[in-house]
DSSP file (Angstrom, degrees, kcal/mol; ACC not computed):
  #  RESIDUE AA STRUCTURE BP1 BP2  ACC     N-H-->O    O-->H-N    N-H-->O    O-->H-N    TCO  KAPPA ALPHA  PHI   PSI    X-CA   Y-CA   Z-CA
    1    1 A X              0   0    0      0, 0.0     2,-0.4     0, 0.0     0, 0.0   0.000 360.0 360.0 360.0 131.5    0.0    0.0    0.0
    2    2 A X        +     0   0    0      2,-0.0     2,-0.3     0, 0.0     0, 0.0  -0.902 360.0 168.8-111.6 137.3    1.1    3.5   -1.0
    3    3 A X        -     0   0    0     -2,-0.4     2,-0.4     2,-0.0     0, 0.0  -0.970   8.7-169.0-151.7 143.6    0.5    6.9    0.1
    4    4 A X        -     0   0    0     -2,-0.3     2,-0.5    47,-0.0    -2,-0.0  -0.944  31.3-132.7-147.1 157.8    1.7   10.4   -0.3
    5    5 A X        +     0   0    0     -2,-0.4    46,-0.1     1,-0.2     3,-0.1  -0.942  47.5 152.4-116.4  95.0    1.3   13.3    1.2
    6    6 A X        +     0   0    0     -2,-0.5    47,-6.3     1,-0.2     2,-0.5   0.736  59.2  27.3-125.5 -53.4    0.6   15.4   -2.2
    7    7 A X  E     -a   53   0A   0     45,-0.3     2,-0.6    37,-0.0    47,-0.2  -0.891  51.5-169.4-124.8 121.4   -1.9   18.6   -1.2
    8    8 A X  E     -a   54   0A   0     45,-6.0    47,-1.4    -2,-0.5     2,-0.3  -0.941  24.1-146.3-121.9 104.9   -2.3   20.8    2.5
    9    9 A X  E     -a   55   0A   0     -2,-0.6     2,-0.7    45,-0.2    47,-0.2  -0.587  18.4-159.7 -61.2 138.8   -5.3   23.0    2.0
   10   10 A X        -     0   0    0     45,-1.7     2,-0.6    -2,-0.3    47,-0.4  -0.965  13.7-110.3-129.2 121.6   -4.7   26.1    3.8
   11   11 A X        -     0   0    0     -2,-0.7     2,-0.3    55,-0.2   102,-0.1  -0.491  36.1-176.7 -62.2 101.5   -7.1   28.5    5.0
   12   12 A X        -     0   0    0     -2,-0.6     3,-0.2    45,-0.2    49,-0.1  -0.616  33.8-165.5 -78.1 107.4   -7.4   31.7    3.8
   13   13 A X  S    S+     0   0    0     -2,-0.3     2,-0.4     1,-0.3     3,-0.1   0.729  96.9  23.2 -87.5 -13.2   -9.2   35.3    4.0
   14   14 A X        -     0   0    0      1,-0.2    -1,-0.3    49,-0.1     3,-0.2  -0.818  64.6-154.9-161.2 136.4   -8.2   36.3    1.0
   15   15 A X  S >> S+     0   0    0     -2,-0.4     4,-2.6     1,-0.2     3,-2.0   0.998  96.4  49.1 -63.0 -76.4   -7.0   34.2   -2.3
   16   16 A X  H 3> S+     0   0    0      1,-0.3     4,-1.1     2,-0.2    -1,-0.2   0.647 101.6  56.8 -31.3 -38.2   -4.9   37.0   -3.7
   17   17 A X  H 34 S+     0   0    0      2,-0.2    93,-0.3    -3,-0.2    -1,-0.3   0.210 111.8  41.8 -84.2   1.2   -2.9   37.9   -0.9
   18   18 A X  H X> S+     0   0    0     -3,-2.0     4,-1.7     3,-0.1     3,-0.7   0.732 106.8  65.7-142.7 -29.2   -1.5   34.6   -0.4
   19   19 A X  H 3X S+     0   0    0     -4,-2.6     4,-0.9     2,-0.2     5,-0.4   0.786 108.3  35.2  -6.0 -57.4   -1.2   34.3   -3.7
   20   20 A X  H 3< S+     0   0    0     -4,-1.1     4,-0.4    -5,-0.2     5,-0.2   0.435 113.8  58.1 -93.9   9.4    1.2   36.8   -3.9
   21   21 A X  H <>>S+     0   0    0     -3,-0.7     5,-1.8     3,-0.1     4,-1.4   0.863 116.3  34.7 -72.5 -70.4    2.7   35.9   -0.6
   22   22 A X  I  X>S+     0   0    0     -4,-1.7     5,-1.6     1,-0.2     4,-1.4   0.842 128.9  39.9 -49.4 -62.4    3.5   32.0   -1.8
   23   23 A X  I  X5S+     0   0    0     -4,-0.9     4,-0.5     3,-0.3    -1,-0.2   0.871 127.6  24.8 -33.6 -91.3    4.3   33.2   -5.3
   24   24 A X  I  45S+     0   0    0     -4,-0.4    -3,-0.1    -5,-0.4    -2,-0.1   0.849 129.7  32.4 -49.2 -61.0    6.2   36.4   -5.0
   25   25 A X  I  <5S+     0   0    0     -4,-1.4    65,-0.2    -5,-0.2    -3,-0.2   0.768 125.4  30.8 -50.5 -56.8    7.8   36.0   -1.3
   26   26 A X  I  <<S-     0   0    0     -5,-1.8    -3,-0.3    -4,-1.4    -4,-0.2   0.941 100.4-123.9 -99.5 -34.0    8.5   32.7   -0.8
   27   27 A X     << +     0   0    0     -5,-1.6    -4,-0.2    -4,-0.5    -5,-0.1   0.205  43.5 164.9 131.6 -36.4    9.1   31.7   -3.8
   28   28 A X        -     0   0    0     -6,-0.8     2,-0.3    19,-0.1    19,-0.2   0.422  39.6-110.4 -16.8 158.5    6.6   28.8   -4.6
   29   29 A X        -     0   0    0     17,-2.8     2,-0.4     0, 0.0    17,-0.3  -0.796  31.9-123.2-106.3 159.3    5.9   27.4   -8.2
   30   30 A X        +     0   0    0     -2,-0.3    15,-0.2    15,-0.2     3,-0.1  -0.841  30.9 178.5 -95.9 130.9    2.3   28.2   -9.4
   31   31 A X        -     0   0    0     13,-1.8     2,-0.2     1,-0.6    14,-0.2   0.730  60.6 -36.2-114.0 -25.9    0.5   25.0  -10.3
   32   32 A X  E     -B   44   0A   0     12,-0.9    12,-2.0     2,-0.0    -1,-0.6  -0.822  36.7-157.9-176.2 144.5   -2.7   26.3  -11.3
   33   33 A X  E     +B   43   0A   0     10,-0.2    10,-0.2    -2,-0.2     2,-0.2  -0.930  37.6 166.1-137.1 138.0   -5.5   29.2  -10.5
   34   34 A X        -     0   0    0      8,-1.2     2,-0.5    -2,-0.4     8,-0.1  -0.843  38.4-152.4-164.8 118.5   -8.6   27.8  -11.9
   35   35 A X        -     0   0    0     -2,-0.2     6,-0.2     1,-0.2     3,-0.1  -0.943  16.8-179.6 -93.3 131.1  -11.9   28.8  -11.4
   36   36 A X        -     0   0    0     -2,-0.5    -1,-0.2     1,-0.3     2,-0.1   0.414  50.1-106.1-116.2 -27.8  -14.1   25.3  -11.9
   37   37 A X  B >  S+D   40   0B   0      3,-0.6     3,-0.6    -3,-0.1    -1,-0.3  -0.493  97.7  91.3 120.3 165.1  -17.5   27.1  -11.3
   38   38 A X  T 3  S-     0   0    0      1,-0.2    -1,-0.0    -2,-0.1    -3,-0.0   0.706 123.4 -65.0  70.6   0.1  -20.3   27.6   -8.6
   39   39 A X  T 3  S+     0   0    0      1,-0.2     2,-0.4    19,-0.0    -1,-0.2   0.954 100.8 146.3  70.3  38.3  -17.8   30.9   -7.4
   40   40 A X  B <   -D   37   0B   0     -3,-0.6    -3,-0.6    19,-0.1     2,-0.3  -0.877  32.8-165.2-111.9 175.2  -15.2   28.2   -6.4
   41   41 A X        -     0   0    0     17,-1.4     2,-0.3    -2,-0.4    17,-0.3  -0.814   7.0-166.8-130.2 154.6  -11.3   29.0   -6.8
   42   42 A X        +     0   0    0     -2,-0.3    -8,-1.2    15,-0.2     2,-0.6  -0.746   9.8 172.7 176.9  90.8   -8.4   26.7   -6.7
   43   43 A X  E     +BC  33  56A   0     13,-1.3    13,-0.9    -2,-0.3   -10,-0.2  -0.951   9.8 177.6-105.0 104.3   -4.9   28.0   -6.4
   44   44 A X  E     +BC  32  55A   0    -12,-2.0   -13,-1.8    -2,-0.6   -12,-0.9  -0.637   1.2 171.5-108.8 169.4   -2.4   25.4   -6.0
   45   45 A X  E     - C   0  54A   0      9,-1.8     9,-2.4   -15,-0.2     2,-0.3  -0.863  19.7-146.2-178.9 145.9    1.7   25.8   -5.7
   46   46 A X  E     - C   0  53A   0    -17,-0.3   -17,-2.8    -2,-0.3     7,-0.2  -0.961  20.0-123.6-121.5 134.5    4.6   24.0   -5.0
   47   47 A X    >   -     0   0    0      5,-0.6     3,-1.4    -2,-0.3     2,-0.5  -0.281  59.1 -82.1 -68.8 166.9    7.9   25.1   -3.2
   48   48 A X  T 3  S+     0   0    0      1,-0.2    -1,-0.1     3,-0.0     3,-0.1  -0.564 114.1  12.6 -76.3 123.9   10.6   24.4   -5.4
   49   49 A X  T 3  S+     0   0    0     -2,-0.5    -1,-0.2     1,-0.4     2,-0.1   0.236  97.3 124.2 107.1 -17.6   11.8   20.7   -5.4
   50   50 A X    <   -     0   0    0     -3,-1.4    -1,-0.4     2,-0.2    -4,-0.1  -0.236  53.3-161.1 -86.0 168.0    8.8   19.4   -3.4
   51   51 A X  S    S+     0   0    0    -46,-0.1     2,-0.5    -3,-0.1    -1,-0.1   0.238  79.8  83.1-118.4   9.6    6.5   16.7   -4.3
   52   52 A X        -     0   0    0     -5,-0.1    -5,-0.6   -45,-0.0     2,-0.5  -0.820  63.9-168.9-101.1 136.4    3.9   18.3   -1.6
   53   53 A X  E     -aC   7  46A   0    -47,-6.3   -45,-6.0    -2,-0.5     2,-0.3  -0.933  12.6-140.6-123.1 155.0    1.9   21.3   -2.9
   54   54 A X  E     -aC   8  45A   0     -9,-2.4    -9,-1.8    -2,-0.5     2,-0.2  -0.795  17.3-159.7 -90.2 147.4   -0.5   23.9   -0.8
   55   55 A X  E     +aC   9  44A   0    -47,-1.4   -45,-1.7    -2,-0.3     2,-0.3  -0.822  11.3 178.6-113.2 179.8   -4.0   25.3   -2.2
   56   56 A X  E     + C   0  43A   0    -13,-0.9   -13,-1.3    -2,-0.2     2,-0.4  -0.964  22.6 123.8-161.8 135.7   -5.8   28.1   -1.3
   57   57 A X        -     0   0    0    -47,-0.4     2,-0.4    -2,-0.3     4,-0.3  -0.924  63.8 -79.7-177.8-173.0   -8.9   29.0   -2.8
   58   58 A X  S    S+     0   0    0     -2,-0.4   -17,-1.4   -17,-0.3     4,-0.1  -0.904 116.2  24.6-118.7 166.3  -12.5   29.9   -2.0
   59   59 A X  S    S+     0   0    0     -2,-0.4    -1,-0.1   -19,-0.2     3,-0.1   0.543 102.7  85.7  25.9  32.6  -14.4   26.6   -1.6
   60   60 A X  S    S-     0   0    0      1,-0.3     2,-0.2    -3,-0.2    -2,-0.1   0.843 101.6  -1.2-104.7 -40.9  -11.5   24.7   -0.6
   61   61 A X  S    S-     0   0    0     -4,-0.3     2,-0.8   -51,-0.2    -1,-0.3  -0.594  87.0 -92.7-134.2-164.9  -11.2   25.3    3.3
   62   62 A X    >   -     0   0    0     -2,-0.2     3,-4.2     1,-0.1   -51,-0.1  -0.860  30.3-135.5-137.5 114.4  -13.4   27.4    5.4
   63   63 A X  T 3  S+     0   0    0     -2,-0.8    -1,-0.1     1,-0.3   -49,-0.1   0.428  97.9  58.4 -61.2   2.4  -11.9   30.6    5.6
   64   64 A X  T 3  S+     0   0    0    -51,-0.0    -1,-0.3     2,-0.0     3,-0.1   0.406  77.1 120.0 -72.2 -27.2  -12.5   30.9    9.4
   65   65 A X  S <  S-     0   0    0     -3,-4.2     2,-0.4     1,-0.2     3,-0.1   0.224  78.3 -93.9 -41.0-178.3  -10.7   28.0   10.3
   66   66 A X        -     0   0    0      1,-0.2   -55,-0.2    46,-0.0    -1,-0.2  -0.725  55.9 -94.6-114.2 151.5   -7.7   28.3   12.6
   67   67 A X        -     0   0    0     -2,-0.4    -1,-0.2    -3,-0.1     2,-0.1  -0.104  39.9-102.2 -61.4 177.3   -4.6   28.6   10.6
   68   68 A X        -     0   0    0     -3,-0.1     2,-0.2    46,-0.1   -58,-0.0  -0.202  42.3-157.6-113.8-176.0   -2.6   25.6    9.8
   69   69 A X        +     0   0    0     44,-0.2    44,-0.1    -2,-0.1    46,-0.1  -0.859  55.3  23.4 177.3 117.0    0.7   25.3   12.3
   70   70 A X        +     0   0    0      1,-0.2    45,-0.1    -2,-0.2     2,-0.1   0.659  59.2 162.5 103.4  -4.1    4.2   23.4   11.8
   71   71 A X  E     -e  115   0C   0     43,-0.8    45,-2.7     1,-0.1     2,-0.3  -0.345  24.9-154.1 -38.1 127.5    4.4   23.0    8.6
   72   72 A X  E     -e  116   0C   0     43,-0.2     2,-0.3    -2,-0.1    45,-0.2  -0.817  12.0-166.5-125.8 154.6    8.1   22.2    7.9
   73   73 A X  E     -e  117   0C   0     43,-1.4    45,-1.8    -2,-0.3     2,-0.4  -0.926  21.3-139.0-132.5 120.0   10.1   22.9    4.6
   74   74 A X  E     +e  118   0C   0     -2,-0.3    45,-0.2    43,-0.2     2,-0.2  -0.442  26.6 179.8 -80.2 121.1   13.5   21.0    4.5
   75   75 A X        -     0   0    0     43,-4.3    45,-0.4    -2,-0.4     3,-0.2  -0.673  30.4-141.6-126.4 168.3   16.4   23.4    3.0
   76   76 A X  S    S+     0   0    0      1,-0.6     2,-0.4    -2,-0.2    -1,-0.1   0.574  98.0  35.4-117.9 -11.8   20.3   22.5    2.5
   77   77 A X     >  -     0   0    0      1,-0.2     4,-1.2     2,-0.1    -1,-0.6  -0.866  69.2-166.7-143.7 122.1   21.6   26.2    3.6
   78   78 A X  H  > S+     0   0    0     -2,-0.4     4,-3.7    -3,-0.2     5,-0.3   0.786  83.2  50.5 -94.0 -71.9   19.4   27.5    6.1
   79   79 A X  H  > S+     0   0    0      1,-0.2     4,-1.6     2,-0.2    -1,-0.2   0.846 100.7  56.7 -70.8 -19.5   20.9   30.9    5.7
   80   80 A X  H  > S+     0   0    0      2,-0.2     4,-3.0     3,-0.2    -2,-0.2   0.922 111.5  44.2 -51.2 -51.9   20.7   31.3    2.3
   81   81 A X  H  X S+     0   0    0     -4,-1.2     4,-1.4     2,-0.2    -2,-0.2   0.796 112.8  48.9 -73.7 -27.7   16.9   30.7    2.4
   82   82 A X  H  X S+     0   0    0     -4,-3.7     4,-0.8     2,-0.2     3,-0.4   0.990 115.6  48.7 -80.3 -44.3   16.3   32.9    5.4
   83   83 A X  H >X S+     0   0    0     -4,-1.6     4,-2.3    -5,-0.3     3,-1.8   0.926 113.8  44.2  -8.1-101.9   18.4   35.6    3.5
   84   84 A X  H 3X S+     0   0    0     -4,-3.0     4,-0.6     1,-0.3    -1,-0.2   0.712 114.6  49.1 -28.1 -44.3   16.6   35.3    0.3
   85   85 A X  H 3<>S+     0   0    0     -4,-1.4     5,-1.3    -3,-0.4    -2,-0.3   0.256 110.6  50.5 -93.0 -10.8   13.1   35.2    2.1
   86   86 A X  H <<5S+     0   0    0     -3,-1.8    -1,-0.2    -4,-0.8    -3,-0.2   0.354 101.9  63.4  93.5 -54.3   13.9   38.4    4.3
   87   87 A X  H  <5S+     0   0    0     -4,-2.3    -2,-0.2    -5,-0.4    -3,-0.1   0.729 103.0  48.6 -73.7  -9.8   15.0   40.3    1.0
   88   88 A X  T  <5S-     0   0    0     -4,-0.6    -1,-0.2   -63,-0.1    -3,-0.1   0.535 130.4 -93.1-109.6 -11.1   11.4   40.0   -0.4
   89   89 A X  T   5S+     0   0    0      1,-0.2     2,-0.2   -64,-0.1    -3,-0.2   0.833  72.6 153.3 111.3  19.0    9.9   41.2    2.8
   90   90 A X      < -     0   0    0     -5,-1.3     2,-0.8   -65,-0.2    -1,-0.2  -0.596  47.2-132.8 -67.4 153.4    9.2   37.8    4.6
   91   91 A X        +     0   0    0     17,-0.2    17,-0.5    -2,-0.2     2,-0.3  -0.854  42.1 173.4 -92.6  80.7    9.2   38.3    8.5
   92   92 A X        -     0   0    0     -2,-0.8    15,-0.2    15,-0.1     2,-0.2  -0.761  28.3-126.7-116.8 155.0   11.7   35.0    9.2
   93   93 A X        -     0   0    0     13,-3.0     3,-0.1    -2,-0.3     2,-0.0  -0.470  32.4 -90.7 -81.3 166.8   13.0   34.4   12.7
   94   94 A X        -     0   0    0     -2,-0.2    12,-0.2     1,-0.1    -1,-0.1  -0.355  58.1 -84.3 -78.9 163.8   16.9   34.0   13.5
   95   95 A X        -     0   0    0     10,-0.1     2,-0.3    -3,-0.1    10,-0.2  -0.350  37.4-154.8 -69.9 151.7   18.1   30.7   13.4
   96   96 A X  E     -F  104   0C   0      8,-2.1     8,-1.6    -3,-0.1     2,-0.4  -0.980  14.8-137.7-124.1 122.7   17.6   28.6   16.5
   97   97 A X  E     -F  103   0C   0     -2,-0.3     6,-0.2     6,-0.2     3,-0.1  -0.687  14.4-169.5 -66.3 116.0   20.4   25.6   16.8
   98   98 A X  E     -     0   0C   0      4,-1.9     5,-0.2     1,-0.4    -1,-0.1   0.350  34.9-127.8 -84.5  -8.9   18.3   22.5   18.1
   99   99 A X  E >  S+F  102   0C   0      3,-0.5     3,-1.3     2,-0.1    -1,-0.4  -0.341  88.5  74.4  63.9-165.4   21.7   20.4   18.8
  100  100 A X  T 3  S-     0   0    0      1,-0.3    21,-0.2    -3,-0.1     3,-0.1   0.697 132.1 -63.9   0.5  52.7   22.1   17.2   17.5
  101  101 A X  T 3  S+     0   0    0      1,-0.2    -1,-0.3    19,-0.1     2,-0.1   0.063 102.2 123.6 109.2 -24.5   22.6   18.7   14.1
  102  102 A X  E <   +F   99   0C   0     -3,-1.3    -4,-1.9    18,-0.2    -3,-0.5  -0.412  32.4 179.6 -69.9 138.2   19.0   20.4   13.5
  103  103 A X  E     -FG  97 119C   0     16,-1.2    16,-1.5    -6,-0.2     2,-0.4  -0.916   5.6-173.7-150.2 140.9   18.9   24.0   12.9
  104  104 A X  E     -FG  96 118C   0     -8,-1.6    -8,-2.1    -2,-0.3     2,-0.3  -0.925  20.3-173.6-150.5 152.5   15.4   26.3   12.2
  105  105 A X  E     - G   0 117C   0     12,-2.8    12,-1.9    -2,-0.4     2,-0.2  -0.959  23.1-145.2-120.0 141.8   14.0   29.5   11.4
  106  106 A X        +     0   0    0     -2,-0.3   -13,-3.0    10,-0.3     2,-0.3  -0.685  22.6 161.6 -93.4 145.3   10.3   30.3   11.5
  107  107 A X        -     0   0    0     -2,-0.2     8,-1.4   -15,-0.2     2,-0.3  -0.777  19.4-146.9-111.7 145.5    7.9   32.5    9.3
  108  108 A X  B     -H  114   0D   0    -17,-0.5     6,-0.3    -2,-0.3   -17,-0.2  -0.868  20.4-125.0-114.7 142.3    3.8   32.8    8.7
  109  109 A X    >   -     0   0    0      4,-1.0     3,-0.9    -2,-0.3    -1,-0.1  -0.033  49.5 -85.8 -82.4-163.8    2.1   33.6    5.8
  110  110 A X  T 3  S+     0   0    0      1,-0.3   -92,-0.1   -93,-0.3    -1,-0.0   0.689 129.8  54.0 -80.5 -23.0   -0.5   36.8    6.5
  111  111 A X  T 3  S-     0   0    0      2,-0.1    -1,-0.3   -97,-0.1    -2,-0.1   0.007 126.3-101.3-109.3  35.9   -3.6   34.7    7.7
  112  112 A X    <   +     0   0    0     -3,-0.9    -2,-0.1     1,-0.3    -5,-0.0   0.150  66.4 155.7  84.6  12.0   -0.9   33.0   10.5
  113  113 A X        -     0   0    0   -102,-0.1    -4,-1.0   -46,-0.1    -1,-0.3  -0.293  39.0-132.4 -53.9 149.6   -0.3   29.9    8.9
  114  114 A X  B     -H  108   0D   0     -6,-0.3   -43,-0.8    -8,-0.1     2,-0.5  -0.773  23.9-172.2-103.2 153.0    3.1   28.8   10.3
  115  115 A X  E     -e   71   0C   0     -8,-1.4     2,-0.8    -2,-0.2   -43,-0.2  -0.935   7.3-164.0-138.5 122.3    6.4   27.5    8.5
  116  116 A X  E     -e   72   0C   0    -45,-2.7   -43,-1.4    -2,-0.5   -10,-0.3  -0.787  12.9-145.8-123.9 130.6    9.2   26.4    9.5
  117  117 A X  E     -eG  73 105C   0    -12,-1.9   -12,-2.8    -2,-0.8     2,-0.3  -0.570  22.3-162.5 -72.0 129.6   12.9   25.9    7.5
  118  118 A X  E     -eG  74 104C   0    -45,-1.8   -43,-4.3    -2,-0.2     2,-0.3  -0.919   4.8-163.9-132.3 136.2   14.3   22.8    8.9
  119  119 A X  E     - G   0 103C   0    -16,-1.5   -16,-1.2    -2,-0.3     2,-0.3  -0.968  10.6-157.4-137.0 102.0   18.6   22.3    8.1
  120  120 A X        -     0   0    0    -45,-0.4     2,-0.3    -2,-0.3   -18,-0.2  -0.689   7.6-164.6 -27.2 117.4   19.7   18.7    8.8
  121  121 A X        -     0   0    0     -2,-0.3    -2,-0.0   -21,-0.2   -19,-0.0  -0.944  64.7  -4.8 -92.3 154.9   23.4   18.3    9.5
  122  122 A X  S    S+     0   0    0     -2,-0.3     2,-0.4     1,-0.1    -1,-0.1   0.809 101.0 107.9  81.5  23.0   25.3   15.0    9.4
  123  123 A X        -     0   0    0    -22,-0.1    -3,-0.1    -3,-0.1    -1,-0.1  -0.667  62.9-134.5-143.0 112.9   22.3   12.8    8.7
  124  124 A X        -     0   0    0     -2,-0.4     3,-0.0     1,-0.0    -3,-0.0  -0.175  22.7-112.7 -63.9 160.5   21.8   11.2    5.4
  125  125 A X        -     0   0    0      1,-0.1     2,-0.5     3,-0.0     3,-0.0  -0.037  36.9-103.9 -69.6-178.8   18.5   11.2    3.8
  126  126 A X        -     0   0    0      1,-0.1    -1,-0.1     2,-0.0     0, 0.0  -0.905  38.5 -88.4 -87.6 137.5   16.6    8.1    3.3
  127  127 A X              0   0    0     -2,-0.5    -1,-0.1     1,-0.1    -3,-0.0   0.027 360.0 360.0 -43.9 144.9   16.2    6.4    0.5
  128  128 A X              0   0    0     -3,-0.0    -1,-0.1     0, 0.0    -3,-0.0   0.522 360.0 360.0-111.6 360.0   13.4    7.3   -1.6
């Protein structure tokens, strides 16, 4: 049995504005904006490299929900990305050293969703 962890709906007050947060700021690929009909909306993206994408949209999650939290994106230079992400006007936190080899910095999109860049040292990946 197989399963992957492909799409994280995220909840949203407004489609555009996190649109041009993922998109502009972070950096994200645009996979699609597609209106399907009925006044629903479908914006998907993927960070660069992932096989996981976010949507955002109007009739995908209920735009009251409580923001999503913990999200991790796995990066190979930790400063580079908070660097980059800082020069386009993200709000990312200084690195905190976890010991045994783990390193993160923190950021939120505008509706509080949370993110964190996660820096592995010294531990090879697993096999895919």
């Amino acid at each position: 049995m197989e399963m992957r962890l492909e799409l994280v709906p995220l909840p949203t007050t407004d489609v555009d504005r996190s649109k041009a947060f993922y998109l502009d700021q972070v950096g994200f690929i645009l996979d699609h904006d597609v209106e399907p009909g009925n006044g629903m909306r479908v914006v998907q993206m993927t960070p660069p490299g992932s096989a996981c994408s976010v949507v955002v949209g109007v009739g995908i999650s209920d735009p009251t929900a409580a923001p999503v939290h913990g999200l991790h994106l796995v990066v190979d230079d930790l400063e580079t990305v908070q660097g980059a992400l800082r020069g386009k006007g993200v709000d990312v936190s200084d690195i905190s050293d976890m010991g045994g080899g783990v390193r993160y910095a923190y950021f939120s999109d505008p509706d509080g969703n949370s993110w964190a860049l996660q820096q592995i040292f010294g531990s090879p990946r697993l096999p895919e």
